[in-house]
C-alpha positions as CSV (number, residue, x, y, z in Angstrom):
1,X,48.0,142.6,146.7
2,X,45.3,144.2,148.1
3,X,45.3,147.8,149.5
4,X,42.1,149.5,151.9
5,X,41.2,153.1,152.6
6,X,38.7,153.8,155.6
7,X,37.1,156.8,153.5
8,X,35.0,157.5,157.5
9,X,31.8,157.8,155.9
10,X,28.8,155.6,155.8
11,X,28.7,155.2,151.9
12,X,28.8,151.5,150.0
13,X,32.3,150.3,149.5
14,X,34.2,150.3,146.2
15,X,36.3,148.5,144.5
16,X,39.3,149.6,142.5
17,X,41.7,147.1,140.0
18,X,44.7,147.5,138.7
19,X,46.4,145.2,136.3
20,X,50.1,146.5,134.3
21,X,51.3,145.7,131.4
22,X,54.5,143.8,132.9
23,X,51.4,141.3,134.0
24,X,51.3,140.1,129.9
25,X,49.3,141.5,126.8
26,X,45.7,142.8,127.0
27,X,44.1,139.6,127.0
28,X,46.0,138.3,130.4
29,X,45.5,141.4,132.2
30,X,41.7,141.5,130.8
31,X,41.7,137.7,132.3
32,X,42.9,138.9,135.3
33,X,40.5,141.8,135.6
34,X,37.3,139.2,135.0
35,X,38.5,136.6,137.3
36,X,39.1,139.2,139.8
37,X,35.9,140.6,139.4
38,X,33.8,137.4,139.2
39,X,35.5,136.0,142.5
40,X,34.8,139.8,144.2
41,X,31.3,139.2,143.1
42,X,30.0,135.9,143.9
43,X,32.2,135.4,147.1
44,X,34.2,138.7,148.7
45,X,31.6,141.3,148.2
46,X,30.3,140.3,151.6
47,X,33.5,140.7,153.5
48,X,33.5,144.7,152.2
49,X,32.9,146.7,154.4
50,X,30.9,150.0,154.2
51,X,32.9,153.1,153.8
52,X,36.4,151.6,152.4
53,X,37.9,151.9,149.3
54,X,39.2,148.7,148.1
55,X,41.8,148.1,145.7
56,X,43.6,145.0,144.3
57,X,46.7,144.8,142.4
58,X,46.3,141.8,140.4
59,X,49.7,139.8,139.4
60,X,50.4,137.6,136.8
61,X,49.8,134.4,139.1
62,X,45.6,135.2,139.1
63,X,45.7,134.0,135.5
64,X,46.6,130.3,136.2
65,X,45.2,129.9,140.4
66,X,42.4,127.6,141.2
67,X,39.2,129.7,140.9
68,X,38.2,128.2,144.6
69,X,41.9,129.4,146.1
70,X,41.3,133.2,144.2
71,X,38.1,133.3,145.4
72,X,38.8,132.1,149.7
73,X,41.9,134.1,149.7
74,X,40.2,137.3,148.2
75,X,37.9,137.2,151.2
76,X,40.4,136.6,153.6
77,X,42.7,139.2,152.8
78,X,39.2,141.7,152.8
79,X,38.2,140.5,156.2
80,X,42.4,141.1,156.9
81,X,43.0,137.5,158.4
82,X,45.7,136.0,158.5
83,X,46.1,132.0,157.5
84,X,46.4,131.2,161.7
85,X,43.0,133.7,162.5
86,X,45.2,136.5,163.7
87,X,44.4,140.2,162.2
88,X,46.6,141.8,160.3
C-alpha cells in the first residue's frame, strides 16, 4: 500500500516505511524494509516527485515477489497508474 502527501513546497521528496509486527519476526519485516528500499532506489526514485511525502506499507507478500514485479509496480503505483494507463 502506498500512501502520498503533496507537502506544496518545492523541497526533495521523502520516503517513509512502515512494516508491523503481524508482517513476521524482525528478520521478515527487516527483509521487507531492504527490498523495499533497494527497489525505491535503483528504479522508483525517479517517479518521486518533488514536494510529496511518500509512504509505503509493506505486507507480508514483498518477502517472497519477483524483485522485477516489486520493483515495476513500485513505480507504477508512484507515478499513480493504473494497469490499463488510466490515473488513479
Amino acid at each position: 500500500m502506498l500512501e502520498v502527501l503533496d507537502r506544496g513546497d518545492d523541497a526533495p521528496p521523502r520516503l517513509g516505511l512502515t512494516v508491523t509486527k503481524k508482517t513476521g519476526n524482525s528478520v521478515v519485516r527487516n527483509r521487507i524494509r531492504r527490498r523495499l528500499r533497494e527497489a525505491v532506489r535503483v528504479h522508483a526514485a525517479d517517479d518521486m516527485e518533488a514536494g510529496k511525502d511518500y509512504v509505503i506499507v509493506g505486507r507480508r507478500e514483498i518477502a517472497a515477489a519477483p524483485f522485477d514485479v516489486l520493483k515495476s509496480e513500485l513505480s507504477r503505483r508512484m507515478r499513480g497508474t493504473v494497469p490499463d494507463g488510466k490515473q488513479s
